[in-house]
C-alpha positions as protocol buffer text, in pm:
chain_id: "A"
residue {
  index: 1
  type: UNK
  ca { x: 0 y: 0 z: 0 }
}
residue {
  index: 2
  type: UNK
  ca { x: 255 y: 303 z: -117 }
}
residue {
  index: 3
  type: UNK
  ca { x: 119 y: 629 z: -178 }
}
residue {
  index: 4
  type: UNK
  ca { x: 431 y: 677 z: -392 }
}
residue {
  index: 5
  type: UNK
  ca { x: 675 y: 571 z: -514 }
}
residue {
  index: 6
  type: UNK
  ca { x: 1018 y: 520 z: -319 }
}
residue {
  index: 7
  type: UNK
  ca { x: 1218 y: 869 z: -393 }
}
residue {
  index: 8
  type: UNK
  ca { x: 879 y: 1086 z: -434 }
}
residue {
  index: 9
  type: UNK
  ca { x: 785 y: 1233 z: -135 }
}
residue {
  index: 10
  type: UNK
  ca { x: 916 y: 1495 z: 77 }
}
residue {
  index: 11
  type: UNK
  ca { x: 1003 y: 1227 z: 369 }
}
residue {
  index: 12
  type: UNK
  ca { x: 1194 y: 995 z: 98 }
}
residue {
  index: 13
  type: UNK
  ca { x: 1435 y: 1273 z: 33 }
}
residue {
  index: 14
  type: UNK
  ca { x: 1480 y: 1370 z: 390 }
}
residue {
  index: 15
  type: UNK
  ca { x: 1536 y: 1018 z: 513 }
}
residue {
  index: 16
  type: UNK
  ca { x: 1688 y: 870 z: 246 }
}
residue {
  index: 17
  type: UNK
  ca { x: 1929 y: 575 z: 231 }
}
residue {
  index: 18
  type: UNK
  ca { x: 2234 y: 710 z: 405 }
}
residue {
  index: 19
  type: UNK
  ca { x: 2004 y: 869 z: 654 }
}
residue {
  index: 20
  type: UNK
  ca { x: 1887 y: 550 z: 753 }
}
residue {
  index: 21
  type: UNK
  ca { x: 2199 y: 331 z: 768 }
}
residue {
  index: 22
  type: UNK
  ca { x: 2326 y: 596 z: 1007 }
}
residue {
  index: 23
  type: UNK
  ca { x: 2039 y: 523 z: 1197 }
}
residue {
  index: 24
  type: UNK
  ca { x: 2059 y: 130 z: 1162 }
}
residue {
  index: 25
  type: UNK
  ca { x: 2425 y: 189 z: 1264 }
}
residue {
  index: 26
  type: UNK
  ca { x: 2359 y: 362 z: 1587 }
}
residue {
  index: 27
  type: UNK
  ca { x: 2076 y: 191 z: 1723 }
}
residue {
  index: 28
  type: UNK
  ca { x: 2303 y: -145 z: 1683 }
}
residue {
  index: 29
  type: UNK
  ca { x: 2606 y: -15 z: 1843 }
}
residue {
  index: 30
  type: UNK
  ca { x: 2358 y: 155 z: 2146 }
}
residue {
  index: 31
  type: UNK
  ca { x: 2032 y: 24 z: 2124 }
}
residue {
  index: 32
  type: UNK
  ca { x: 1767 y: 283 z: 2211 }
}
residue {
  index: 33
  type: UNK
  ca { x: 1847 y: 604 z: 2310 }
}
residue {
  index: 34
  type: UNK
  ca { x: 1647 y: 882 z: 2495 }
}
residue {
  index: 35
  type: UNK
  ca { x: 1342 y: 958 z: 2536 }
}
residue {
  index: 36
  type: UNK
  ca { x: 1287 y: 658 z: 2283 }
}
residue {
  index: 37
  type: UNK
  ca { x: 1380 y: 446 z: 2536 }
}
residue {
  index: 38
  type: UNK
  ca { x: 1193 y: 596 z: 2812 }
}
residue {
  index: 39
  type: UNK
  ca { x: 887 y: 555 z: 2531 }
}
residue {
  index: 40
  type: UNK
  ca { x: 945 y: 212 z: 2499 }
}
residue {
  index: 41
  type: UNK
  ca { x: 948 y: 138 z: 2879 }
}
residue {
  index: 42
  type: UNK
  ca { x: 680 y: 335 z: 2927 }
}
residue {
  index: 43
  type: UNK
  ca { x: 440 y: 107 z: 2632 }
}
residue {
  index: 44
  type: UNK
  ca { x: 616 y: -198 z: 2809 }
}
residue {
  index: 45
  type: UNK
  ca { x: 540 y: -120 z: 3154 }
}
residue {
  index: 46
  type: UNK
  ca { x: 348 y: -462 z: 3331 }
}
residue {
  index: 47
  type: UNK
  ca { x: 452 y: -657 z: 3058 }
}
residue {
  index: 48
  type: UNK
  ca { x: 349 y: -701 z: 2655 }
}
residue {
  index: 49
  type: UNK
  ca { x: 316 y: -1100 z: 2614 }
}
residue {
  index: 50
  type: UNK
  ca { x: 80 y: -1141 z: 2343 }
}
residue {
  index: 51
  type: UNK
  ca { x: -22 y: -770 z: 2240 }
}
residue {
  index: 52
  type: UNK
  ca { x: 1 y: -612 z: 1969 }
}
residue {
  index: 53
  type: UNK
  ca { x: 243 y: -296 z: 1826 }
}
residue {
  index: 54
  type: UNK
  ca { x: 97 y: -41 z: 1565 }
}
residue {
  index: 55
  type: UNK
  ca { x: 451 y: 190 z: 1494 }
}
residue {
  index: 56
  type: UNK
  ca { x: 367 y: 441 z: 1324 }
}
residue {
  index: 57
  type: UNK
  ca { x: 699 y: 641 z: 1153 }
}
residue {
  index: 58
  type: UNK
  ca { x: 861 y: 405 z: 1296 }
}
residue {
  index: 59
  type: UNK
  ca { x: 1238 y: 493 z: 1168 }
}
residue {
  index: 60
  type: UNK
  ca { x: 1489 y: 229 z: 1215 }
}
residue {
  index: 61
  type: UNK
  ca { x: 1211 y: -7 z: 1428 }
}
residue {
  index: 62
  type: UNK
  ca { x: 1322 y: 47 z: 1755 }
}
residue {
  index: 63
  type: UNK
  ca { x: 1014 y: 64 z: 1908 }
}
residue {
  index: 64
  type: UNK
  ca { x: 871 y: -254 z: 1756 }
}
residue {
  index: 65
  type: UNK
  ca { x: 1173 y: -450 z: 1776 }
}
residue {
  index: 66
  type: UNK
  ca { x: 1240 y: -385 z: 2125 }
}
residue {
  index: 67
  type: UNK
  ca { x: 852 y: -450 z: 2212 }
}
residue {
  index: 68
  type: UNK
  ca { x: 896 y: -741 z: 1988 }
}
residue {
  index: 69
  type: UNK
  ca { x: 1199 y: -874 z: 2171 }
}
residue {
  index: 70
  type: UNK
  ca { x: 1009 y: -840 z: 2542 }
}
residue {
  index: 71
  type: UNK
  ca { x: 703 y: -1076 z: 2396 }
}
residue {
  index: 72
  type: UNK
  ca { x: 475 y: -829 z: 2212 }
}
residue {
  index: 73
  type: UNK
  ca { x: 316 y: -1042 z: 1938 }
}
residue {
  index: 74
  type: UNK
  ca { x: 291 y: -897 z: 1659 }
}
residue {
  index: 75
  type: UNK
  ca { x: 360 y: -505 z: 1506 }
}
residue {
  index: 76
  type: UNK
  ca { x: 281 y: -333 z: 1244 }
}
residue {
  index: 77
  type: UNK
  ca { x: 517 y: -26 z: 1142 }
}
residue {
  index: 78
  type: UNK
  ca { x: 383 y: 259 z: 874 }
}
residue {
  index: 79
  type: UNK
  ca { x: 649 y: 469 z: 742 }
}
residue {
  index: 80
  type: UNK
  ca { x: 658 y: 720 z: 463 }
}
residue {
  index: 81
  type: UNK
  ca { x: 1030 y: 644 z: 403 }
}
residue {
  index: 82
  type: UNK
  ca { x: 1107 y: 324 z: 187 }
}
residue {
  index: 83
  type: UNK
  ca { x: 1461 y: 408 z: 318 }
}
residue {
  index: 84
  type: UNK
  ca { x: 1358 y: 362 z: 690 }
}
residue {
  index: 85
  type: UNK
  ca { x: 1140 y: 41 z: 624 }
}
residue {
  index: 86
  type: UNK
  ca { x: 1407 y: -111 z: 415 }
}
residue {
  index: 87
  type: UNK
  ca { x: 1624 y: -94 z: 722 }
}
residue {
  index: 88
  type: UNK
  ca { x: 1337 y: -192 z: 928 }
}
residue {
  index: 89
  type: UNK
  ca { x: 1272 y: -478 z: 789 }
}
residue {
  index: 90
  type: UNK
  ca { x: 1632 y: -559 z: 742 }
}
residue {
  index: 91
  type: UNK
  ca { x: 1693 y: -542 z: 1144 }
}
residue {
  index: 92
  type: UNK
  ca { x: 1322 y: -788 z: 1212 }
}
residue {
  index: 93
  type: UNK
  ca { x: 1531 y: -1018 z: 984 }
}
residue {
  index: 94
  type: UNK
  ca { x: 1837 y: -984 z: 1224 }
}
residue {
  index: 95
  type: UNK
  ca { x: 1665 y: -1049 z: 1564 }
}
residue {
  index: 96
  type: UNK
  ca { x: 1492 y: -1327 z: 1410 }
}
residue {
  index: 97
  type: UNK
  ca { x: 1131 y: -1139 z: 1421 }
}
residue {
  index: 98
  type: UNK
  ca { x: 1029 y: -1083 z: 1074 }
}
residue {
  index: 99
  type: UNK
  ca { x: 781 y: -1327 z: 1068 }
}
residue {
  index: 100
  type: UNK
  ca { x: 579 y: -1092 z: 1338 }
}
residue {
  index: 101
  type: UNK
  ca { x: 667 y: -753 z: 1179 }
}
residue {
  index: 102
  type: UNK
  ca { x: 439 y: -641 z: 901 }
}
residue {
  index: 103
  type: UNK
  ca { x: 599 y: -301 z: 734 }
}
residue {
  index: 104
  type: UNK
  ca { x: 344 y: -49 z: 541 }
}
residue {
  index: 105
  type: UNK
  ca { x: 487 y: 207 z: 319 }
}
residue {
  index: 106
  type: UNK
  ca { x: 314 y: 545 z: 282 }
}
residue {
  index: 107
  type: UNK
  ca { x: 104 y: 858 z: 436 }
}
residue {
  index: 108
  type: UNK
  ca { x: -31 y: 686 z: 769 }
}
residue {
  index: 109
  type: UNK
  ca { x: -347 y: 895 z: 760 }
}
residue {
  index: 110
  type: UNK
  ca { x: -416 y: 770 z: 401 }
}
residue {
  index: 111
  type: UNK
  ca { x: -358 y: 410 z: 516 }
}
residue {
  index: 112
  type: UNK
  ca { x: -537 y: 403 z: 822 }
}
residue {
  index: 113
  type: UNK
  ca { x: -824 y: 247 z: 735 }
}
residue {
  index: 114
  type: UNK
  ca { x: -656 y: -23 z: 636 }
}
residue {
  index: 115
  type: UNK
  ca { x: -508 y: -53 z: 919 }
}
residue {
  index: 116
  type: UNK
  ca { x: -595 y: -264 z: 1244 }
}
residue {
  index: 117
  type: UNK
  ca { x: -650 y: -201 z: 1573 }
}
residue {
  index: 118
  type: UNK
  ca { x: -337 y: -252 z: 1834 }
}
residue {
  index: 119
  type: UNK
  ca { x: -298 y: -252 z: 2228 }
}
residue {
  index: 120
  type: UNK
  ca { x: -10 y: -27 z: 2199 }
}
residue {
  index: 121
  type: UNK
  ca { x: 37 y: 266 z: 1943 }
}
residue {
  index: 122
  type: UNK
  ca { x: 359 y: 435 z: 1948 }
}
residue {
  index: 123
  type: UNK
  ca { x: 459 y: 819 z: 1734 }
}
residue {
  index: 124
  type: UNK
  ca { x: 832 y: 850 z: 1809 }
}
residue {
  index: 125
  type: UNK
  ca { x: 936 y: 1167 z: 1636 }
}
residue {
  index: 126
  type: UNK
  ca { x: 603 y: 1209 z: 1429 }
}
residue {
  index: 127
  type: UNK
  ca { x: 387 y: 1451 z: 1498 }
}
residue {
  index: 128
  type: UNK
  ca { x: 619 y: 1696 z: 1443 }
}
residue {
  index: 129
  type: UNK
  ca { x: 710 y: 1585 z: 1145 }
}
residue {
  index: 130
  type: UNK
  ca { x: 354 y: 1666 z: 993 }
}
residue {
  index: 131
  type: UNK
  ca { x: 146 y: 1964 z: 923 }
}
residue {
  index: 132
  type: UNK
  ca { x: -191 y: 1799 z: 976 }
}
residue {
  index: 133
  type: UNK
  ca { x: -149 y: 1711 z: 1336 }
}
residue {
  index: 134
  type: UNK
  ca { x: -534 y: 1663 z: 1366 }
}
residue {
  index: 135
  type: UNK
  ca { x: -559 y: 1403 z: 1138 }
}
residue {
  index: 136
  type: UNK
  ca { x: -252 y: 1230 z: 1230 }
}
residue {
  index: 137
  type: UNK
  ca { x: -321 y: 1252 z: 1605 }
}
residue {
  index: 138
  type: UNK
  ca { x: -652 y: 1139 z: 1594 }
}
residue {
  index: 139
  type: UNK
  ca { x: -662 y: 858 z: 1357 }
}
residue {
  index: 140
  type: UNK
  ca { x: -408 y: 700 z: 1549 }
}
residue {
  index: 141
  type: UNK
  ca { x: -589 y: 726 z: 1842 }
}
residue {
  index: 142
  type: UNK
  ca { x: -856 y: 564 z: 1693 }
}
residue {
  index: 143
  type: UNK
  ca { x: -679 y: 246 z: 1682 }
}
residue {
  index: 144
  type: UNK
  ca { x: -513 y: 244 z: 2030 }
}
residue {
  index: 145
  type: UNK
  ca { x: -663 y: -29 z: 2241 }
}
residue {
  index: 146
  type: UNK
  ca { x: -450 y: -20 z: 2555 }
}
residue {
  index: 147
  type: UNK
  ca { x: -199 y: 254 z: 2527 }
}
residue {
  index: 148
  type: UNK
  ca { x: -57 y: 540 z: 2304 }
}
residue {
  index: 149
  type: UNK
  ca { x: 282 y: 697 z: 2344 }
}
residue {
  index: 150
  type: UNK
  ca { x: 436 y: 993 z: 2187 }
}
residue {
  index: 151
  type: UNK
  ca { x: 709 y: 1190 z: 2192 }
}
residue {
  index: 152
  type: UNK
  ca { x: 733 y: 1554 z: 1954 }
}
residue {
  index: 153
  type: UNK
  ca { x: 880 y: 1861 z: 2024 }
}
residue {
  index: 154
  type: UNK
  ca { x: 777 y: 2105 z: 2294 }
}
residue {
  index: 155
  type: UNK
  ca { x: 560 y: 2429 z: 2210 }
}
residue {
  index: 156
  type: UNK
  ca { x: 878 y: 2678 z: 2360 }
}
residue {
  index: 157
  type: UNK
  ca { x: 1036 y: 3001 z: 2248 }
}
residue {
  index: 158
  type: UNK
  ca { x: 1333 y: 2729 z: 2253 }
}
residue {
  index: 159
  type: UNK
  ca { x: 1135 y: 2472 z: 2008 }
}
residue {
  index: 160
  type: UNK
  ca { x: 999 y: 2774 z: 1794 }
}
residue {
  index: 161
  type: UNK
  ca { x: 1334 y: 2894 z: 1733 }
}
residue {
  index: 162
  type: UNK
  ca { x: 1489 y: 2563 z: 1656 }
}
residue {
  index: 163
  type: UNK
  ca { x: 1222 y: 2461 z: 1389 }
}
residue {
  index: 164
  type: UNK
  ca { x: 1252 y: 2836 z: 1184 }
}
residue {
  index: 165
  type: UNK
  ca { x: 1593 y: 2777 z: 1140 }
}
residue {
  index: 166
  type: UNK
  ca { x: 1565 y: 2402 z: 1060 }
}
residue {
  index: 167
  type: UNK
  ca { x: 1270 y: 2516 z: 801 }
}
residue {
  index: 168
  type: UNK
  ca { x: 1458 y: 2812 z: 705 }
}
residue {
  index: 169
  type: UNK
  ca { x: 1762 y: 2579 z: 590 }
}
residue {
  index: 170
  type: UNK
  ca { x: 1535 y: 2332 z: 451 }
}
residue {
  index: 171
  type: UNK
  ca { x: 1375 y: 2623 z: 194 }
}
residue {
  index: 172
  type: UNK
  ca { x: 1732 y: 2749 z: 124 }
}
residue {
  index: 173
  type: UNK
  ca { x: 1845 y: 2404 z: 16 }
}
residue {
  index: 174
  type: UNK
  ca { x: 1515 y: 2299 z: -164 }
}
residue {
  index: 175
  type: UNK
  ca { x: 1381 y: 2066 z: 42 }
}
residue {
  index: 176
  type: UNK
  ca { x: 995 y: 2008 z: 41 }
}
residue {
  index: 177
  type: UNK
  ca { x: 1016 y: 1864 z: 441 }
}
residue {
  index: 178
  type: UNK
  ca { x: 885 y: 2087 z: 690 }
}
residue {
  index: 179
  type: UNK
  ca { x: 945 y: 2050 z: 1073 }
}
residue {
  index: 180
  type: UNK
  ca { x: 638 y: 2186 z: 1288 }
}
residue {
  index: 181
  type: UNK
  ca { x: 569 y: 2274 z: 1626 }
}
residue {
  index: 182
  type: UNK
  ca { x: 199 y: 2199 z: 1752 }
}
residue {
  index: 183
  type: UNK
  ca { x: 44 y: 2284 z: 2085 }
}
residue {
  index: 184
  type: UNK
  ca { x: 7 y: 2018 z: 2326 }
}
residue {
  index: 185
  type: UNK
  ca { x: -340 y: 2108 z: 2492 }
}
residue {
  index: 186
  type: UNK
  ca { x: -430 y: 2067 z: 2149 }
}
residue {
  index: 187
  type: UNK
  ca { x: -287 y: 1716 z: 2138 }
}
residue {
  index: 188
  type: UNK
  ca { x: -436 y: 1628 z: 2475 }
}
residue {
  index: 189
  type: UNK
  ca { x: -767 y: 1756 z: 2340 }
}
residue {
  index: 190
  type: UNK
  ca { x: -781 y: 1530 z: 1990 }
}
residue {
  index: 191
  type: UNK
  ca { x: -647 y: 1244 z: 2238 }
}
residue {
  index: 192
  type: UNK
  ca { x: -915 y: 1334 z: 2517 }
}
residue {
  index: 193
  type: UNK
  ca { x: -1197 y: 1306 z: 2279 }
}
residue {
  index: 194
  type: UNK
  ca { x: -1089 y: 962 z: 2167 }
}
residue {
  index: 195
  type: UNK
  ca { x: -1106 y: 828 z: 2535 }
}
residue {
  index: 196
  type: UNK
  ca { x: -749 y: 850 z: 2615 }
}
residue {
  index: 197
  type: UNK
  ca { x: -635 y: 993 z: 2955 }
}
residue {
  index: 198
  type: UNK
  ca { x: -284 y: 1095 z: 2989 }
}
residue {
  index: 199
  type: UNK
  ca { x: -113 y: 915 z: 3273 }
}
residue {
  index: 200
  type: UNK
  ca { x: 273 y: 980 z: 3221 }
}
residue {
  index: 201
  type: UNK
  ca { x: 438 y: 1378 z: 3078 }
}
residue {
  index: 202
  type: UNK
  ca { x: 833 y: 1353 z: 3071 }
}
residue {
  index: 203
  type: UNK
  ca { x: 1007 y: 1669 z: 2890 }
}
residue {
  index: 204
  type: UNK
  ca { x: 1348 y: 1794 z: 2763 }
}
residue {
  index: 205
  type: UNK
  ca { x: 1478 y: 2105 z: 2714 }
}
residue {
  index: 206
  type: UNK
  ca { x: 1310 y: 2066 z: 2311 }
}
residue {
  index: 207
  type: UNK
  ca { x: 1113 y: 1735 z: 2317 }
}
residue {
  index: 208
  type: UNK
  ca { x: 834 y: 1551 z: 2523 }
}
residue {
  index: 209
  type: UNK
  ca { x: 730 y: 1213 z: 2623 }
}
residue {
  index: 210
  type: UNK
  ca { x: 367 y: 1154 z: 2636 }
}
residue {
  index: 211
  type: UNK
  ca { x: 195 y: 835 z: 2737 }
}
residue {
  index: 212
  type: UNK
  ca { x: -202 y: 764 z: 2759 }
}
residue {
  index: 213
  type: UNK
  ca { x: -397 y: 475 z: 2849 }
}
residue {
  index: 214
  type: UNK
  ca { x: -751 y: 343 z: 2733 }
}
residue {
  index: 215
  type: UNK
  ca { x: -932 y: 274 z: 3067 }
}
residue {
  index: 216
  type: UNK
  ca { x: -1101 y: -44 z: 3088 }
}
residue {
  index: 217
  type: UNK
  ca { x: -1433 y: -115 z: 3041 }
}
């Protein structure tokens, strides 16, 4: 299911190939890093035997694969870079997990109704990474059984600052990709509506860690 083809979109050319083996290359040598790891425990936390993983620009994997590796059954990762999936998939076939990694290429919000429900939904990175927050945030949430983590840059003078000049560079050297900033509240709100309650807020001096859970029925 591509909504292009590998080279054509904006996120192709800003993670292409070399982009991603750096990636691949550092996530071997020192596994998860971060607030990525602090996402990861977070999903984990009580044990994941048996659920499922939606990842959803999910880079490299390391969500999945380290969800995959502590029992999670089965994960799905959307990506809009071929680059990033081809390494993805390259690393499930490494830890010996491939047969329980299923790797969608393309626009998540395009894709998502064709994709399924999960226990755990993770957007490492991704919400920043896309102008229509709304649609992004709330599709996703749609699908999140259990829990939904995030982590995207903080709405500070700091963050503001950091994305003009990213975007300004980006413009300058002709790129299409576009980093944006987008209020939390408004995050919470989208996330709120969809019956999630927010039970975990970890920040940086430019990013945040969110975590929600589903509560039971």
């Amino acid at each position: 299911m591509d909504c292009c083809s590998p080279g054509d979109s904006p996120f192709d050319r800003q993670f292409d190939a070399r982009h991603a083996a750096e990636k691949l290359r550092a996530y071997r040598q020192n596994g998860p890093a971060g607030l990525t790891r602090a996402l990861i425990e977070a999903l984990a936390a009580g044990g994941v035997d048996g659920q499922t993983v939606l990842d959803i620009g999910g880079g490299v994997g390391a969500v999945h694969h380290e969800l995959l590796r502590s029992g999670a059954a089965a994960a799905v990762d959307v990506d809009a870079s071929h680059a990033y999936l081809s390494v993805a998939r390259e690393e499930a076939a490494r830890q010996g997990h491939a047969d329980r990694a299923r790797y969608l290429a393309g626009d998540f919000v395009s894709l998502a109704e064709h994709v399924d429900s999960a226990d755990l939904v993770a957007l490492d990175r991704v919400i920043c990474c896309y102008a229509d927050m709304a649609a992004l945030v709330a599709r996703s949430a749609a699908l999140a059984r259990h829990r939904y983590g995030v982590v995207y840059l903080r709405d500070t003078w700091v963050g503001r600052l950091g994305v003009m000049l990213e975007n300004t560079w980006l413009r300058l050297s002709r790129s299409p990709f576009r980093t944006y900033i987008h209020r939390t509240a408004e995050v919470d709100t989208i996330l709120a509506t969809n019956g999630l309650v927010k039970v975990l807020h970890r920040t940086t001096l430019i990013w945040q860690l969110v975590l929600y859970e589903r509560p039971a029925t």
